[in-house]
N, CA, C and O atoms as CSV, one atom per row, in Angstrom:
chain,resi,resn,atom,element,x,y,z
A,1,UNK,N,N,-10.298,13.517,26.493
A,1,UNK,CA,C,-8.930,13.605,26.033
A,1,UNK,C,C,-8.596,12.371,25.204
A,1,UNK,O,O,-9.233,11.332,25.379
A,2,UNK,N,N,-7.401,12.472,24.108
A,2,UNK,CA,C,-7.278,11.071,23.711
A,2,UNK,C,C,-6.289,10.438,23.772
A,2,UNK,O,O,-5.155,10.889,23.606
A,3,UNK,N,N,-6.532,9.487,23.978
A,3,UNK,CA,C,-5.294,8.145,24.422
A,3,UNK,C,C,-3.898,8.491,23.574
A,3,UNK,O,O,-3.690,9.386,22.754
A,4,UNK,N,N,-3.137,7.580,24.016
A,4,UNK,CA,C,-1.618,7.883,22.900
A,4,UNK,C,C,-1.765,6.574,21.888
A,4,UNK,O,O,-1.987,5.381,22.094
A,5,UNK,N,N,-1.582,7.200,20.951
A,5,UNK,CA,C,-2.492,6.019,19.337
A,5,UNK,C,C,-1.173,4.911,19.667
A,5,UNK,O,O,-0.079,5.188,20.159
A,6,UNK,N,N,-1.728,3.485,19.183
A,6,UNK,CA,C,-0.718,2.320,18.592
A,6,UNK,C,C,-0.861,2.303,17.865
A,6,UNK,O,O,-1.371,3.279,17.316
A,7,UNK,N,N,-0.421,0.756,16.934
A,7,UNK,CA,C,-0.919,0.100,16.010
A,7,UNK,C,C,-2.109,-1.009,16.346
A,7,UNK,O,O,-3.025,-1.415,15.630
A,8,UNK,N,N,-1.815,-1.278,17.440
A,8,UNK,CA,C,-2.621,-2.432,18.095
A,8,UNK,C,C,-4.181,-2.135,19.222
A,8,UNK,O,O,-4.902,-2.942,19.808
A,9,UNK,N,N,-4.208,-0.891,19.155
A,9,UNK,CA,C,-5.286,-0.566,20.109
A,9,UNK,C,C,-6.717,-0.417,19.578
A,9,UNK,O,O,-7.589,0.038,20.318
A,10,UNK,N,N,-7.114,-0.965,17.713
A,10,UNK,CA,C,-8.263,-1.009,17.616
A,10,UNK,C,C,-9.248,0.790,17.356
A,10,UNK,O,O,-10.428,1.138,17.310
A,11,UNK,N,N,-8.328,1.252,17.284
A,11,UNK,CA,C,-9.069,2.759,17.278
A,11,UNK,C,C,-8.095,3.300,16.029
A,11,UNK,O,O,-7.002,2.925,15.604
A,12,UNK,N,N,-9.011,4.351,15.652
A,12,UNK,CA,C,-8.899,5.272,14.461
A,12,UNK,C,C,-8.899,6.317,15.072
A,12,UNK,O,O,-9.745,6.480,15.952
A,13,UNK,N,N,-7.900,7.374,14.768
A,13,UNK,CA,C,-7.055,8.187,14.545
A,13,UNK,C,C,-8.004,9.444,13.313
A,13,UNK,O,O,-7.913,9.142,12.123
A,14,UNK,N,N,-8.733,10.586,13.620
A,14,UNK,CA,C,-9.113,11.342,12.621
A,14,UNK,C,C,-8.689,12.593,13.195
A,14,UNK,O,O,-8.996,13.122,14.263
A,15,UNK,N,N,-7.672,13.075,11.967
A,15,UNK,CA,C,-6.575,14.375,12.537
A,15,UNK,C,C,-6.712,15.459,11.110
A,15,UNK,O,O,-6.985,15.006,9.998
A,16,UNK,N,N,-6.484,16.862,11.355
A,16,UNK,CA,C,-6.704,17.959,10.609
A,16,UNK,C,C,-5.705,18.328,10.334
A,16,UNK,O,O,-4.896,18.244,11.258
A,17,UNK,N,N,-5.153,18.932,8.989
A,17,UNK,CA,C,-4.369,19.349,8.255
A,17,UNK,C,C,-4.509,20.679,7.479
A,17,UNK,O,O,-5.346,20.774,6.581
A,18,UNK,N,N,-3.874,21.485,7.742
A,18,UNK,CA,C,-4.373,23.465,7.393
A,18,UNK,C,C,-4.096,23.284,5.799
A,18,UNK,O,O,-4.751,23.780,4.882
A,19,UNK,N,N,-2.846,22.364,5.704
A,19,UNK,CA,C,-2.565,22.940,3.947
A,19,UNK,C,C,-1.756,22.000,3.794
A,19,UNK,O,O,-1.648,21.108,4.635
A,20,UNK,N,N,-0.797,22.058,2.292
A,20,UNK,CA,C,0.180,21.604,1.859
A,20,UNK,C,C,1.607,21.972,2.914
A,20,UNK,O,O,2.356,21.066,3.277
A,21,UNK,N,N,1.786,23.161,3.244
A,21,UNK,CA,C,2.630,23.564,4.348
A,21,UNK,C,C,2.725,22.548,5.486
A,21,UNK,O,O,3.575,21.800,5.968
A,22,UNK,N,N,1.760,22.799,5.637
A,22,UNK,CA,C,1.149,22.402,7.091
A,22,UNK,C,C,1.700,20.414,7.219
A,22,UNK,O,O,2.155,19.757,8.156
A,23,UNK,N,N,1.392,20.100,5.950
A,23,UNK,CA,C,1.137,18.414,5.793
A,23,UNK,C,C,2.739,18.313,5.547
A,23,UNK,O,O,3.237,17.199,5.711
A,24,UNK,N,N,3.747,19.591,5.093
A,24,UNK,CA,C,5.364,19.123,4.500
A,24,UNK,C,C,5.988,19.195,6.476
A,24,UNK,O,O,6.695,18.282,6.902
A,25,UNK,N,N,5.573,20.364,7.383
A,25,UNK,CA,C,5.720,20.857,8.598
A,25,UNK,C,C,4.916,19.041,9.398
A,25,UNK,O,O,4.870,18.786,10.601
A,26,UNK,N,N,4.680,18.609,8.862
A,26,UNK,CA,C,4.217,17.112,9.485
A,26,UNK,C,C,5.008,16.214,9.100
A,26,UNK,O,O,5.421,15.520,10.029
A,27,UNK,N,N,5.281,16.023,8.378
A,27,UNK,CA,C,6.539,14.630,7.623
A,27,UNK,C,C,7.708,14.638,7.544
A,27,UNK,O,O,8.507,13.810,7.106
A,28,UNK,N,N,7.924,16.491,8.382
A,28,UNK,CA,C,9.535,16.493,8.343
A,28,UNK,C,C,9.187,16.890,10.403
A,28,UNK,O,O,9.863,17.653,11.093
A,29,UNK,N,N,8.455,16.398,10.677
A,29,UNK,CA,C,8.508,16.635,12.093
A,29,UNK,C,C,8.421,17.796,12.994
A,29,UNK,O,O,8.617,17.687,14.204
A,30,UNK,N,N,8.202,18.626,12.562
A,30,UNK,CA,C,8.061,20.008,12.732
A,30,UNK,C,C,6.682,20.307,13.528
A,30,UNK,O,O,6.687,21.039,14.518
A,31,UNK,N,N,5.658,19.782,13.104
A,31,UNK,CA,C,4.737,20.288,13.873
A,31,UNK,C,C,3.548,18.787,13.861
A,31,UNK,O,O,3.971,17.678,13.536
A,32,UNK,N,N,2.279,18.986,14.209
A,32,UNK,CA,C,1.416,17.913,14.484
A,32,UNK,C,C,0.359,18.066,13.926
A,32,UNK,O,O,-0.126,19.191,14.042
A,33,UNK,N,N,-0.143,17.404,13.402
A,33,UNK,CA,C,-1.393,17.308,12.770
A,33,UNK,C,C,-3.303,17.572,13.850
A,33,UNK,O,O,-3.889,16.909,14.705
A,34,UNK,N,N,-3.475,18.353,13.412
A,34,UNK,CA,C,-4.808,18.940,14.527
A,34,UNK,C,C,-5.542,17.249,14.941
A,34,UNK,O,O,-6.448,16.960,14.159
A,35,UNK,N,N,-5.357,16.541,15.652
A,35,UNK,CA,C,-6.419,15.876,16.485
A,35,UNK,C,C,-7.621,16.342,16.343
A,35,UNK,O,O,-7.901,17.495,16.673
A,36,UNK,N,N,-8.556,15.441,15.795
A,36,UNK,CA,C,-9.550,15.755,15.917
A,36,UNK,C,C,-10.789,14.908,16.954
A,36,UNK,O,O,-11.497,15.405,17.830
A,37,UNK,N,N,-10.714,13.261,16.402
A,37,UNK,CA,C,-11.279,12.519,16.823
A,37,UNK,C,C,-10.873,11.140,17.039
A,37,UNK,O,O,-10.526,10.490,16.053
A,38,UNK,N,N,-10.868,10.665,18.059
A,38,UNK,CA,C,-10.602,9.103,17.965
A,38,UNK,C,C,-11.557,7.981,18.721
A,38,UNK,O,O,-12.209,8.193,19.743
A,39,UNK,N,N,-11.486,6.688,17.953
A,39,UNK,CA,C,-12.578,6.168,18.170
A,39,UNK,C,C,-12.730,4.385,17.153
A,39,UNK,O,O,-12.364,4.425,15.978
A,40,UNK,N,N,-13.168,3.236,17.621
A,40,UNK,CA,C,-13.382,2.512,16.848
A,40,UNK,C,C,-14.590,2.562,16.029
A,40,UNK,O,O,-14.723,2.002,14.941
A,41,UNK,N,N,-15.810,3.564,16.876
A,41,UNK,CA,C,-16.745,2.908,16.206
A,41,UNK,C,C,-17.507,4.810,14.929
A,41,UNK,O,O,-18.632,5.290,15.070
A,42,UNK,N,N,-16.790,5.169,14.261
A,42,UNK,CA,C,-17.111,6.556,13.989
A,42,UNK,C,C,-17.957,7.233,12.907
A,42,UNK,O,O,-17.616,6.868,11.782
A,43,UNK,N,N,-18.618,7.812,12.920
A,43,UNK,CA,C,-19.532,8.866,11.981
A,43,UNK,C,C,-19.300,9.989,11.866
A,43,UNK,O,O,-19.313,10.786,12.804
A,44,UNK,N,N,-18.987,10.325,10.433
A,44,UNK,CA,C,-18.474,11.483,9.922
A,44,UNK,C,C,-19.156,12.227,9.289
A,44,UNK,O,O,-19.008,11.973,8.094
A,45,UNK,N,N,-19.954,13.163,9.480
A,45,UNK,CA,C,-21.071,13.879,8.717
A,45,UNK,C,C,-20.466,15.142,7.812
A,45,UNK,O,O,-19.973,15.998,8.545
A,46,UNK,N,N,-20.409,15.371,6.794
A,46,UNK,CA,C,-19.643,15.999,5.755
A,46,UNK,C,C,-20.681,17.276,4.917
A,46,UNK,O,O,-20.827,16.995,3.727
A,47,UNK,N,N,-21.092,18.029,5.165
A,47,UNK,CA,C,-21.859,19.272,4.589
A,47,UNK,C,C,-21.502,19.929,2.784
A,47,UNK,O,O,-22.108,20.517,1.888
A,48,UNK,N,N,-20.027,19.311,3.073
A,48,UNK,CA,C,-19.553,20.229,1.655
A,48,UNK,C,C,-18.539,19.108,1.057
A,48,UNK,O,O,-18.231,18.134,1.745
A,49,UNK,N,N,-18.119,19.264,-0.040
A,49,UNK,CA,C,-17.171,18.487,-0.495
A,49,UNK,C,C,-15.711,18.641,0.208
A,49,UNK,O,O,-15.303,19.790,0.372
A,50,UNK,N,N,-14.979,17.657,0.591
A,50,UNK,CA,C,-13.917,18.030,1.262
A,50,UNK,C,C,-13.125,17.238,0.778
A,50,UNK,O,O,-13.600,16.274,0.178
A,51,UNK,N,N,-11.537,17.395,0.889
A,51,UNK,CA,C,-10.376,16.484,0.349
A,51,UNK,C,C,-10.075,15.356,1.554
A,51,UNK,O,O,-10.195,15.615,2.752
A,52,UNK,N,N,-9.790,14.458,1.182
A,52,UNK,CA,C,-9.563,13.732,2.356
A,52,UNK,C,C,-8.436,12.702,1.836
A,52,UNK,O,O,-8.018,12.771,0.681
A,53,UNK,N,N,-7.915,11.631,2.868
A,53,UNK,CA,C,-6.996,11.093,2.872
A,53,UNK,C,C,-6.951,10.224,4.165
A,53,UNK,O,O,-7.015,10.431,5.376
A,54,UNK,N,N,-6.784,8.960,3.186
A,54,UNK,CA,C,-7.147,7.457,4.143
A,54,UNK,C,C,-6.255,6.366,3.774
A,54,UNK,O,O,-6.537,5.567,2.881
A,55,UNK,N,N,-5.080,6.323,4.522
A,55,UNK,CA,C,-3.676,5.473,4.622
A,55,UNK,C,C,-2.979,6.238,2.682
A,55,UNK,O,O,-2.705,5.607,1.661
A,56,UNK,N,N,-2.962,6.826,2.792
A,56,UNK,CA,C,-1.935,7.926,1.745
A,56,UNK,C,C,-3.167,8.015,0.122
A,56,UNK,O,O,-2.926,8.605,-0.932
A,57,UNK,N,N,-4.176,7.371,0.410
A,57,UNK,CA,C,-4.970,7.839,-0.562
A,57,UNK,C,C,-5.666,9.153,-0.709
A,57,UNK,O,O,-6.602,9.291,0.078
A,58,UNK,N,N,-5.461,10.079,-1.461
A,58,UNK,CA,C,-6.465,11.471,-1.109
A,58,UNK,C,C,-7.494,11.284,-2.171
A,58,UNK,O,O,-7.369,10.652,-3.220
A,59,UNK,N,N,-8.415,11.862,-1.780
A,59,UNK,CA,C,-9.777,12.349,-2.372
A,59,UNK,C,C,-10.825,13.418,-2.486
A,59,UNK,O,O,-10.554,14.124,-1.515
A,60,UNK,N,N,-11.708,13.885,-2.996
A,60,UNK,CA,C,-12.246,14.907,-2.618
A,60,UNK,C,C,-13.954,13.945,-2.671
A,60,UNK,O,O,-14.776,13.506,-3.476
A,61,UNK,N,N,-13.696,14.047,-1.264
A,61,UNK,CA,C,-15.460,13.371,-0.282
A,61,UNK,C,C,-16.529,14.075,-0.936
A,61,UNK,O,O,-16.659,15.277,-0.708
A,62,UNK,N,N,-17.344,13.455,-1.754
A,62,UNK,CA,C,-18.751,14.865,-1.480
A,62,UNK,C,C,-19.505,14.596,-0.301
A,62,UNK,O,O,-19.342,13.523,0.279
A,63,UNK,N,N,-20.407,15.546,0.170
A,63,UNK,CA,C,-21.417,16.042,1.187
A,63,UNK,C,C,-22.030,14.686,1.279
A,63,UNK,O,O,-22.407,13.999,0.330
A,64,UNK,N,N,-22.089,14.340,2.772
A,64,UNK,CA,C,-22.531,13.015,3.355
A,64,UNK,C,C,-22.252,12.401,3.871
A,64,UNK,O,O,-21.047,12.628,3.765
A,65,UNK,N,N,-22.349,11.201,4.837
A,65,UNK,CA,C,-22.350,10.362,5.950
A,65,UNK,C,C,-21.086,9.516,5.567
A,65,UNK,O,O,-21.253,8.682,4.677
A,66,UNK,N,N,-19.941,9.621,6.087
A,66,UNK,CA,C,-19.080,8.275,6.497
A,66,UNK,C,C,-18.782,7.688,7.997
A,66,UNK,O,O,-18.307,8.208,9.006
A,67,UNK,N,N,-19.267,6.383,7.703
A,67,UNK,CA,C,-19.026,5.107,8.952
A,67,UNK,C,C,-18.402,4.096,8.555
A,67,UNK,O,O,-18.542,3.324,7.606
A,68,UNK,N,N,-17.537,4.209,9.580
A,68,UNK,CA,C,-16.333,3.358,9.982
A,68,UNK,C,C,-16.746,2.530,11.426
A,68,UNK,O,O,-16.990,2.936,12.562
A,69,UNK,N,N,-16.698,1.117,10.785
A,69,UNK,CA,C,-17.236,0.045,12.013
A,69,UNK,C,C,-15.655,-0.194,12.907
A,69,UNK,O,O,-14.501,0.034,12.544
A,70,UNK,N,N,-16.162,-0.698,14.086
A,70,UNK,CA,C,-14.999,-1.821,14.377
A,70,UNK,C,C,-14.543,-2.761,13.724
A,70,UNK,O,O,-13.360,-3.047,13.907
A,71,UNK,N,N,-15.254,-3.451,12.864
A,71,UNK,CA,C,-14.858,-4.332,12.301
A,71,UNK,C,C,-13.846,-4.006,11.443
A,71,UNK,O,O,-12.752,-4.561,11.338
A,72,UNK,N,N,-14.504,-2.579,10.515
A,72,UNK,CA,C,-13.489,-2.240,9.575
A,72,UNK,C,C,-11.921,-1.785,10.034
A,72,UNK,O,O,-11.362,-1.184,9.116
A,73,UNK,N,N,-11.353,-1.888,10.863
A,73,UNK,CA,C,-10.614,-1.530,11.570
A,73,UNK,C,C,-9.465,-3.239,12.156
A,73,UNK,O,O,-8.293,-3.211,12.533
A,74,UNK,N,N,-10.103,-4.115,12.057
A,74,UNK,CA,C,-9.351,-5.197,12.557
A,74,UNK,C,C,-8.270,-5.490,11.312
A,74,UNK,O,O,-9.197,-5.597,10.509
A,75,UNK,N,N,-7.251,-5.679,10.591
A,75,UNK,CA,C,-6.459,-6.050,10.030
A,75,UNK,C,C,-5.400,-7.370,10.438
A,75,UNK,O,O,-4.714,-7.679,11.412
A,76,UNK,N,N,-5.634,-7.809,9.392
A,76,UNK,CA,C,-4.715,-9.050,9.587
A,76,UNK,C,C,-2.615,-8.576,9.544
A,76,UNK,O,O,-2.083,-8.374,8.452
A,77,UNK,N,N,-2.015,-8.515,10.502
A,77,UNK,CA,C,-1.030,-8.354,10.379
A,77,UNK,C,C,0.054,-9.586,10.736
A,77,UNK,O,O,0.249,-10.124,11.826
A,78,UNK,N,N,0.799,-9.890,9.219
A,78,UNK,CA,C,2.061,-10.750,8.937
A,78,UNK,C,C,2.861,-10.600,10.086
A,78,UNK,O,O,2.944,-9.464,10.554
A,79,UNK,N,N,3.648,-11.797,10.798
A,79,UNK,CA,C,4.163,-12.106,11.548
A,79,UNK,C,C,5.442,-12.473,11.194
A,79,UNK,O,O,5.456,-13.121,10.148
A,80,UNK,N,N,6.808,-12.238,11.827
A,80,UNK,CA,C,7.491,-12.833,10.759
A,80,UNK,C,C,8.192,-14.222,11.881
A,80,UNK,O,O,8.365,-14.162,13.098
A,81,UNK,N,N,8.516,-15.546,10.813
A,81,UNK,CA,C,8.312,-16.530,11.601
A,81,UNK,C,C,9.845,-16.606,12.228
A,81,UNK,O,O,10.716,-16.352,11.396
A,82,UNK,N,N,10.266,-16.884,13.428
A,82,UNK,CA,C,11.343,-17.321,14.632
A,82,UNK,C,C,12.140,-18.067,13.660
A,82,UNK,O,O,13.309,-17.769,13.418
A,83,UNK,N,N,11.467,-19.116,13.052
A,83,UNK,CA,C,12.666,-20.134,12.758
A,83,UNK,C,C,13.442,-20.162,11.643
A,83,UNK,O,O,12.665,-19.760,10.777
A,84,UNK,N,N,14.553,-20.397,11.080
A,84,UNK,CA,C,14.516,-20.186,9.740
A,84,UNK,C,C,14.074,-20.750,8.890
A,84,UNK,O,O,13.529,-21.849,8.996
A,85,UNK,N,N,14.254,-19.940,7.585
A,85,UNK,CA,C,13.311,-20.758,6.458
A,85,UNK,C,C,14.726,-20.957,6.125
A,85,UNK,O,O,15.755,-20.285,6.197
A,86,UNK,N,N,14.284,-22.505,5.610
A,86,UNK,CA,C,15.007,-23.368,4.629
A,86,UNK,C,C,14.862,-22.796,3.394
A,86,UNK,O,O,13.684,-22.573,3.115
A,87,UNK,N,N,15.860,-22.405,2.351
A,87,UNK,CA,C,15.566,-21.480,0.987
A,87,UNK,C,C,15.609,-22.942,0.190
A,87,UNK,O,O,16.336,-23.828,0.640
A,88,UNK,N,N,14.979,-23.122,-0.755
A,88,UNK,CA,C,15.025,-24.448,-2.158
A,88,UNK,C,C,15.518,-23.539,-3.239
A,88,UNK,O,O,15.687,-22.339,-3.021
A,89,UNK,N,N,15.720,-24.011,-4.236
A,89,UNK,CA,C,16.355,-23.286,-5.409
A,89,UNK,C,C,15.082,-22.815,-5.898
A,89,UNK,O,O,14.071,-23.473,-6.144
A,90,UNK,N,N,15.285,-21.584,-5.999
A,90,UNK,CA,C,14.091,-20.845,-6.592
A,90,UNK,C,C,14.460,-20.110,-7.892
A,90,UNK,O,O,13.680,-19.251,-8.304
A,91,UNK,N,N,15.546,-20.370,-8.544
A,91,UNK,CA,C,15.896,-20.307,-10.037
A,91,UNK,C,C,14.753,-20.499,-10.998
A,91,UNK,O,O,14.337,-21.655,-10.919
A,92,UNK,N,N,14.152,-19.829,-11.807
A,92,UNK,CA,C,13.605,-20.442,-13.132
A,92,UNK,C,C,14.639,-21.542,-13.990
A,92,UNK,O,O,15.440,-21.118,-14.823
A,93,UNK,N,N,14.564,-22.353,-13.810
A,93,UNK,CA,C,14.425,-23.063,-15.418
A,93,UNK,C,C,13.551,-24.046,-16.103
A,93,UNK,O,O,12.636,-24.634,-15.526
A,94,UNK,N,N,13.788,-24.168,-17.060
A,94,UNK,CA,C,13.009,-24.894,-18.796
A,94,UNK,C,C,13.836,-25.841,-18.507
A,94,UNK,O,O,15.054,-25.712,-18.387
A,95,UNK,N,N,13.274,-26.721,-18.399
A,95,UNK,CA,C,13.531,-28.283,-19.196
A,95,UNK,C,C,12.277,-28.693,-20.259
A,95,UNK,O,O,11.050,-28.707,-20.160
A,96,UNK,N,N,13.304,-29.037,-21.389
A,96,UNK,CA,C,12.247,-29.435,-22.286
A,96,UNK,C,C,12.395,-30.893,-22.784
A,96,UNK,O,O,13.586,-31.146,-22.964
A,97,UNK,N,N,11.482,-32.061,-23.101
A,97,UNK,CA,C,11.523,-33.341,-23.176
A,97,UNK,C,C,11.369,-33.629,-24.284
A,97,UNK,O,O,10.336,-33.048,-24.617
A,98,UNK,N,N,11.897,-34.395,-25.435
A,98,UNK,CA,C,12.239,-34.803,-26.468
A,98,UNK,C,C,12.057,-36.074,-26.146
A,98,UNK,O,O,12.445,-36.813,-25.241
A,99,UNK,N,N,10.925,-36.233,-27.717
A,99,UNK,CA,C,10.820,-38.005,-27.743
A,99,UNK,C,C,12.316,-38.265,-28.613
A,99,UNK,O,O,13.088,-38.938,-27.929
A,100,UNK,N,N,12.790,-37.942,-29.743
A,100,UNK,CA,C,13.494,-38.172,-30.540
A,100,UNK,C,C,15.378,-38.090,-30.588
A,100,UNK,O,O,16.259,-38.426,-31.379
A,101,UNK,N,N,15.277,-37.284,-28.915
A,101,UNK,CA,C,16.489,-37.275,-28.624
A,101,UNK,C,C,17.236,-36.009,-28.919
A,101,UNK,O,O,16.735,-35.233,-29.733
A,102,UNK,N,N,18.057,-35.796,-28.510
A,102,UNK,CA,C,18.848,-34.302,-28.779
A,102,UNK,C,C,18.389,-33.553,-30.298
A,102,UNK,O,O,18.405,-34.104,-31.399
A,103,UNK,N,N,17.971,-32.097,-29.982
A,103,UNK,CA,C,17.553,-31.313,-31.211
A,103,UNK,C,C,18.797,-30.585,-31.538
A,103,UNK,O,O,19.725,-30.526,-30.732
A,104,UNK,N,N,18.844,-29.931,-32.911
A,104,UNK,CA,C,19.967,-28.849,-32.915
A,104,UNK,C,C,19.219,-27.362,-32.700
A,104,UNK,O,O,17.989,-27.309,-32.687
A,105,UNK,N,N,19.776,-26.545,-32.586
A,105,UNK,CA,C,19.334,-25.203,-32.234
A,105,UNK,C,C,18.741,-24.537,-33.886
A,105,UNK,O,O,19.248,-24.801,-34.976
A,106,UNK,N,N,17.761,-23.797,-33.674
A,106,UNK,CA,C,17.551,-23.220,-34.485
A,106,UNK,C,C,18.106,-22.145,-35.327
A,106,UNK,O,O,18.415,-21.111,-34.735
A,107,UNK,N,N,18.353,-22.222,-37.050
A,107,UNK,CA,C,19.057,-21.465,-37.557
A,107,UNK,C,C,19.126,-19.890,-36.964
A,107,UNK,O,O,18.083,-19.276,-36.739
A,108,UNK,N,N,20.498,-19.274,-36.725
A,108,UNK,CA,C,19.606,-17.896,-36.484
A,108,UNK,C,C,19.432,-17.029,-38.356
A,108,UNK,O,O,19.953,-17.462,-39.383
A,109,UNK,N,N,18.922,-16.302,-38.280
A,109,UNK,CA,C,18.771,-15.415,-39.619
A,109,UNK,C,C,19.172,-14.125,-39.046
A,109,UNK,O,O,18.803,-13.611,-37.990
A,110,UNK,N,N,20.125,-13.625,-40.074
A,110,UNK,CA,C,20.748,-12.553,-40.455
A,110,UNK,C,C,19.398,-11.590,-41.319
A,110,UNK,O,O,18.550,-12.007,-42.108
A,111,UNK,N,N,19.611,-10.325,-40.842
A,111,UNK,CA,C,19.285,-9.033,-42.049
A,111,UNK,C,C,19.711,-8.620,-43.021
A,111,UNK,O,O,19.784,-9.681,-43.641
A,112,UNK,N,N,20.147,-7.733,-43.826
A,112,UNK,CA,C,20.921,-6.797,-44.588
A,112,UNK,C,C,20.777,-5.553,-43.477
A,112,UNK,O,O,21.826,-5.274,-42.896
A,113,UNK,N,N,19.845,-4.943,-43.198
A,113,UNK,CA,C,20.167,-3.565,-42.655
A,113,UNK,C,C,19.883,-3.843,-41.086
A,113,UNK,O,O,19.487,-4.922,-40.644
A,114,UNK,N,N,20.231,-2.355,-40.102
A,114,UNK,CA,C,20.832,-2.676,-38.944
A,114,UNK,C,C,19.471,-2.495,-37.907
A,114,UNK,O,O,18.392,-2.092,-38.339
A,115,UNK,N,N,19.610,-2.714,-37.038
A,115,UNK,CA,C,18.431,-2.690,-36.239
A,115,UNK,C,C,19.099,-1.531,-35.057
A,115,UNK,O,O,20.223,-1.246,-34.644
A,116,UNK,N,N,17.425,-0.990,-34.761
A,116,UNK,CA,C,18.137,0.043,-33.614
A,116,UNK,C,C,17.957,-0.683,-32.151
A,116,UNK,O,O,17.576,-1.836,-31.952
A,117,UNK,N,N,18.244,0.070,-31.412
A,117,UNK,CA,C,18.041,-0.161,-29.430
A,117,UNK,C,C,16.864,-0.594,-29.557
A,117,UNK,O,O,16.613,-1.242,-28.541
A,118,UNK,N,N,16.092,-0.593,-30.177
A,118,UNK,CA,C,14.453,-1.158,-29.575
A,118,UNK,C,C,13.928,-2.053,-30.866
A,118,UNK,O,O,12.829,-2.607,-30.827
């Protein structure tokens, strides 16, 4: 039988999906995705080309062996820190340094005809 999944328990989660129906009847809560297998350490033997989908990426697998280690499975997950952060001014600006002392701005130039939105 299989455990009730976390985030933190180190195991992978491999569950079956009938269709597009089936996957809209999953995301609006309606029904459950077929359980198939769970496990840290797993081998997936594949006969035919199949579509698949691994954290919202889909694909179509061709025929052949996928393994998934424990290792591949450990993720580093961000913590967020207790104390507060002190914010510094995080504004962009330009300062620019002049040997010669205050510049004037550059002429602007005019057209004759009009320019569009872009």
């Amino acid at each position: 039988m299989f455990s009730k999944p976390t985030h933190y328990d180190g195991m992978l989660e491999i569950v079956g999906v009938t269709g597009v129906v089936h996957m809209g009847q999953i995301q609006s809560g309606l029904r459950s995705a077929i359980r198939i297998a769970q496990g840290g350490h797993l081998r997936i033997r594949l006969n035919t080309e199949m579509p698949v989908q691994v954290d919202g990426e889909p694909w179509i697998q061709g025929p052949g062996e996928v393994v998934v280690l424990r290792s591949a499975l450990k993720a580093t997950m961000l913590k967020k820190s207790k104390s507060k952060i002190r914010r510094r001014n995080t504004e962009p600006t330009m300062v620019l340094a002049s040997l010669e002392g205050p510049q004037q701005p550059p002429p602007t130039t005019s057209t004759s005809h009009t320019m569009g939105p872009f």
